[in-house]
C-alpha positions in Angstrom: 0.5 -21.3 -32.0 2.8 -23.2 -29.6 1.8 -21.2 -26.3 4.6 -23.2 -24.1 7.4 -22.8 -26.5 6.5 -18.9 -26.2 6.2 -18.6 -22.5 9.8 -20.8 -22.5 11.4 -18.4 -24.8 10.1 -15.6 -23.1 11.4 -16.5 -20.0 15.2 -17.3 -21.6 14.6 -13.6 -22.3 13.5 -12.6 -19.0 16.9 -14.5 -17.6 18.9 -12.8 -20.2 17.8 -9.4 -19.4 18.2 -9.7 -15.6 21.5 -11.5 -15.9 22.7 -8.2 -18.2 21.9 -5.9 -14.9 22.9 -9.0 -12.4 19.9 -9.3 -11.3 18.2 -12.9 -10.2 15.0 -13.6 -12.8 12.9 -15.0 -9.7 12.8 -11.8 -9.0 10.5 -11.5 -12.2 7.0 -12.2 -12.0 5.8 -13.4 -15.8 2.3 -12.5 -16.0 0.1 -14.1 -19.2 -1.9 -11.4 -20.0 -4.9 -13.2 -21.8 -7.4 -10.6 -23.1 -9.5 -11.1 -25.4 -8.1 -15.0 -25.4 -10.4 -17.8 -25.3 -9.6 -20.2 -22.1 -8.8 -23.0 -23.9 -5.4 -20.8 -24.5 -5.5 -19.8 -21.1 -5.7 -23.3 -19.9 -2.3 -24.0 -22.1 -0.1 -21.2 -20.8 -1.2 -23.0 -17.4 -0.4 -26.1 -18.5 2.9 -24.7 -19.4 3.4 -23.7 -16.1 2.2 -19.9 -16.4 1.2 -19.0 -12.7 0.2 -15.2 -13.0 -3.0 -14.3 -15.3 -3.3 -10.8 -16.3 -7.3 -10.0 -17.6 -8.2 -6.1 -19.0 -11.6 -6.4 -17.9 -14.0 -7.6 -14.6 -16.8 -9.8 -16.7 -14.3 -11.1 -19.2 -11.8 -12.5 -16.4 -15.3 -13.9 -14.3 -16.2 -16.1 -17.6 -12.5 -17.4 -18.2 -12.1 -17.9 -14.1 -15.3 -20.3 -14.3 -14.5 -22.1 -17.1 -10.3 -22.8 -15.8 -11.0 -23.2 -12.1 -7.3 -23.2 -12.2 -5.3 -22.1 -8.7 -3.1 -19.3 -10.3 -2.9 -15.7 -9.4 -5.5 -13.3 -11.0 -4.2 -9.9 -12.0 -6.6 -6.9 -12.8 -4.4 -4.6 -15.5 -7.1 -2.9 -17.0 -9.1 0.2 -15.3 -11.5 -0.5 -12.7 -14.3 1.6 -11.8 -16.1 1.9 -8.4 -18.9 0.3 -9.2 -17.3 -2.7 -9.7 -14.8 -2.7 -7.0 -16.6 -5.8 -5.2 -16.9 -8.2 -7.8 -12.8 -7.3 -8.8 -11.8 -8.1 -5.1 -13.3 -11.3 -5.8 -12.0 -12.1 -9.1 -8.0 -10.9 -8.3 -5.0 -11.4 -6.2 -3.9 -7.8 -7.1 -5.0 -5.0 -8.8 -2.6 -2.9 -11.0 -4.6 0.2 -11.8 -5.5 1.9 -8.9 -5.4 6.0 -9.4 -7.7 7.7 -7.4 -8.9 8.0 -4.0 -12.0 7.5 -4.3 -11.5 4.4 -6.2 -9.2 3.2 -3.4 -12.0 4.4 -0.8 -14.3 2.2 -2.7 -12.2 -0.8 -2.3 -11.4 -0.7 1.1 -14.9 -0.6 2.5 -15.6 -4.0 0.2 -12.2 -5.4 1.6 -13.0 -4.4 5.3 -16.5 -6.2 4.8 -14.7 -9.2 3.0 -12.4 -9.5 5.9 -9.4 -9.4 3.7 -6.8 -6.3 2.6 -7.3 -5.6 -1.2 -4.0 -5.7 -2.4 -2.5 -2.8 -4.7 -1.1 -1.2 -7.1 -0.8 3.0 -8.2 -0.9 3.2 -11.8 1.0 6.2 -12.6 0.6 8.2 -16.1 4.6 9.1 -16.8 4.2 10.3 -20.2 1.3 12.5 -19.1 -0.5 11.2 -21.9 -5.1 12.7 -22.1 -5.4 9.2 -23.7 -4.1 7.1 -20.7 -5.4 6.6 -17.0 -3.0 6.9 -14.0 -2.3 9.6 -11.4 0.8 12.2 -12.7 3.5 11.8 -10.9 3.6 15.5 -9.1 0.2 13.9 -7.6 1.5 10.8 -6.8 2.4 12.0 -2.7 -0.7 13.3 -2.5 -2.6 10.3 -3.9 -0.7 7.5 -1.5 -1.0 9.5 1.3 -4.9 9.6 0.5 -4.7 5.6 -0.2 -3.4 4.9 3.5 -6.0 2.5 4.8 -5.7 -0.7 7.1 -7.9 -2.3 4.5 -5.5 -1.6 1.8 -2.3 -2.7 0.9 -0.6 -0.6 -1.4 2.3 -2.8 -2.8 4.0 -1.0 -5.5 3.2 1.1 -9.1 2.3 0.0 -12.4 2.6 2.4 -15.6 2.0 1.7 -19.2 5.2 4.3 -21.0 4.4 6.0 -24.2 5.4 3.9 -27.7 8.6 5.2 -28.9 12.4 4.6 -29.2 13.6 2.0 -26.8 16.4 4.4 -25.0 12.8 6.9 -24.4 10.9 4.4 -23.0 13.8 3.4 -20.9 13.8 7.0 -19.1 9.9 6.5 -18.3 10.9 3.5 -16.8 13.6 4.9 -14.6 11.0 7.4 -13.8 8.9 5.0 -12.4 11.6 3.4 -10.7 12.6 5.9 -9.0 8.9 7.4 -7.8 9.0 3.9 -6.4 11.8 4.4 -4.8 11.1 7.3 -2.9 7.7 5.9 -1.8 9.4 3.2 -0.6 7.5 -0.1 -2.3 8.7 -3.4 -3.2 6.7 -3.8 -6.7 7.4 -2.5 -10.5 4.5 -3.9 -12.8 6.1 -2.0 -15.9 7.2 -3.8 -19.3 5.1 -6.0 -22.2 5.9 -7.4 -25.5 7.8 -4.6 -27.3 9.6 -3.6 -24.6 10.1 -5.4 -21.3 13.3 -6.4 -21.4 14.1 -2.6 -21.2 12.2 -2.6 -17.8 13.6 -5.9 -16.9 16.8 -4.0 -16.8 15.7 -0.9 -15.6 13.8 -2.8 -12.2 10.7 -4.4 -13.1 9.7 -7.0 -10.5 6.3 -8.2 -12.4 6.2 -7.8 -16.8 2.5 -7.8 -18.8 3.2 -10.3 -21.6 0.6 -10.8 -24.4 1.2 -10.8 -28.1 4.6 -12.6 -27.2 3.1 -15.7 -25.2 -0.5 -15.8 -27.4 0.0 -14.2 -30.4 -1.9 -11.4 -32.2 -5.3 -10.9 -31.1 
């Protein structure tokens, strides 16, 4: 597994896609999602200048942190729950998967102690799928009116589309794009492997990339 000749082609896809909607790829955040990866392969994407780590789960990204000691951004893309809300804050940069109140409640009061905003994302549930977290997005209004804190920075949305034809997933996309849009935030964490050139062209300022950079679990 050559993880720097797959982080280069994925960004010569990344370019290609933005270029398609004229669009600059700096705009493009590349996060290495590494779950489930040990951090020897972590360390590589690094090495091959991967700047952005994306980690599923609290204890998993504390080992691999530990072991790198690497100065990259840490993103949180998996759930969270309360109880760990201190220990995320200070493991990551940004967390992706914020959908509740309380959740965002429970942050705050460990950011206000730390001295530091938590910085955000809403994870929205645009297919309305039981099997998925994220707030619907009738209840999104409701939900970053609720998340207005001065201890939280709420920085844009993050969804994760039903599998399907590319042209479907491309109108949950522009969904998300637009809720975005109204709410008026600068960040799209939407797009991995199978399909984010699709959100590349439909908006996406950061992309979850796995399988294509590390291979099959």
């Amino acid at each position: 597994m050559d993880i720097a000749a797959n982080i280069a082609a994925v960004r010569r896809r990344v370019a290609a896609a933005a270029a398609r909607v004229g669009r600059d790829p700096a705009g493009v955040r590349l996060i290495a999602v590494s779950k489930t990866q040990p951090a020897e392969r972590v360390q590589a994407a690094i090495a091959a200048g991967a700047r952005d780590i994306g980690e599923n789960y609290v204890q998993e990204a504390a080992a691999k942190r530990d072991a790198i000691g690497a100065a990259v951004r840490w993103h949180l893309i998996g759930h969270l729950q309360r109880n760990k809300a201190a220990r995320a804050l200070e493991l990551f940069d940004l967390i992706h998967s914020v959908d509740t109140v309380s959740l965002g409640e429970a942050l705050a009061r460990h950011a206000a102690a730390r001295g530091t905003p938590a910085r955000v994302l809403v994870e929205v549930n645009v297919g309305g799928e039981a099997s998925k977290q994220g707030v619907s997005p009738k209840a999104l209004p409701a939900l970053l009116e609720g998340l207005r804190d001065p201890h939280l920075v709420v920085e844009g949305l993050m969804t994760v589309p039903p599998p399907g034809a590319a042209e479907r997933t491309r109108g949950y996309f522009r969904q998300l794009r637009a809720l975005r849009d109204a709410a008026g935030l600068p960040e799209l964490s939407m797009g991995m492997t199978d399909d984010f050139e699709i959100a590349i062209e439909e908006g996406a300022t950061m992309v979850r990339i796995g399988r294509a950079i590390f291979g099959e679990r």
